[in-house]
C-alpha positions in Angstrom: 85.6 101.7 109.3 84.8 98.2 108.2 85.4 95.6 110.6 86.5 92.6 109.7 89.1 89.0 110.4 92.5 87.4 108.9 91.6 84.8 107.3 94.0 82.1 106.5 96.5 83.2 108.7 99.7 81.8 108.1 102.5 80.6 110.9 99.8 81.6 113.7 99.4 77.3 113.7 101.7 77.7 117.2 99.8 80.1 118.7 101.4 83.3 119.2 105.0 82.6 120.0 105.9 83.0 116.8 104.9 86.6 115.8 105.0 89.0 119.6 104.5 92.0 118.1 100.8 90.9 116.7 99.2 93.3 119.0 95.9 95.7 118.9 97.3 98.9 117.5 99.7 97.3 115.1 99.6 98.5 111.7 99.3 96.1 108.8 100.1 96.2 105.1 97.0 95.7 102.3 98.4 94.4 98.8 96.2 93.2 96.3 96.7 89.4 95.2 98.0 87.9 92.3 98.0 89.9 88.6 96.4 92.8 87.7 93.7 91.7 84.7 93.6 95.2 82.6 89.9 94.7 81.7 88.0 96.0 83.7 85.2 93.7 83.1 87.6 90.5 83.8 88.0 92.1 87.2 84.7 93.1 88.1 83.7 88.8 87.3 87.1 87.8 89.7 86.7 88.2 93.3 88.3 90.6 95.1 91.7 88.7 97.1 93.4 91.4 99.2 96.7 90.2 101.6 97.3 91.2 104.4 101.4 91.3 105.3 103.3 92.9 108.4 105.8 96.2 108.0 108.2 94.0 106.8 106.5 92.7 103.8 106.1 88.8 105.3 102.4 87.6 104.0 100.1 87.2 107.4 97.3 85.9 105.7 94.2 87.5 103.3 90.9 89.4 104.5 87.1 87.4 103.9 86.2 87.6 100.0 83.1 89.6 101.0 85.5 92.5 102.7 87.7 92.0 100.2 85.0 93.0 97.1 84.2 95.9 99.4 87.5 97.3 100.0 88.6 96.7 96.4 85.5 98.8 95.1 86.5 102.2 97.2 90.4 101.4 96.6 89.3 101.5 92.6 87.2 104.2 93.5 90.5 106.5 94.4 90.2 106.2 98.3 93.1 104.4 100.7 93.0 102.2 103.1 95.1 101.4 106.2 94.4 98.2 108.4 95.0 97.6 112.1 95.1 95.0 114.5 91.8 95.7 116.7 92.0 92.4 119.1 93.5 88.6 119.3 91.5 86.4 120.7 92.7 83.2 121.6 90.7 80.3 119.2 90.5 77.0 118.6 93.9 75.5 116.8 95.4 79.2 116.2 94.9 82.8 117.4 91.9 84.8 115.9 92.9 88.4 114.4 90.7 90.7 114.4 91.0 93.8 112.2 90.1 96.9 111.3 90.1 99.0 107.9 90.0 102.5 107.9 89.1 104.0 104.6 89.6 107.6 103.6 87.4 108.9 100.4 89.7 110.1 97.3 
């Protein structure tokens, strides 16, 4: 389990009005960001961007560039990963997500 933040959250600017169902427990979506380079060396020089979206495919925001490296590396290395809501906490200007990514070996 790696514990980690959204970062850049997007439409959270209102506070939590906006998205109710943002809960600990919910289930988010991981999709890697932007093109794939096919060289394998061009991606190992490119950080890792990983975004995270809700069920229904709407873009929430992207995990910490140092998670994201991580996370990459053991996705590339065959294993999955699911993500989940662990705790809001309530933050100055917008809500804080917390998350949490559970990763299963290939």
């Amino acid at each position: 389990m790696i514990d980690t933040y959204l970062l850049g959250a997007t439409g959270l600017d209102q506070g939590l009005s906006s998205t109710p169902w943002l809960q600990a427990g919910v289930r988010l979506e991981l999709q890697r960001s932007g093109q794939q380079t096919a060289s394998a060396a061009a991606r190992s020089k490119a950080p890792s961007r990983l975004e995270v979206r809700a069920q229904d495919g709407s873009m929430l925001g992207y995990l910490p560039p140092e998670d994201a490296d991580e996370i990459t590396g053991l996705l590339d290395a065959g294993a999955s990963a699911a993500v989940f809501v662990r705790g809001v906490v309530p933050a100055f200007r917008r809500p804080r997500v917390q998350l949490v990514v559970e990763v299963e070996a290939a």
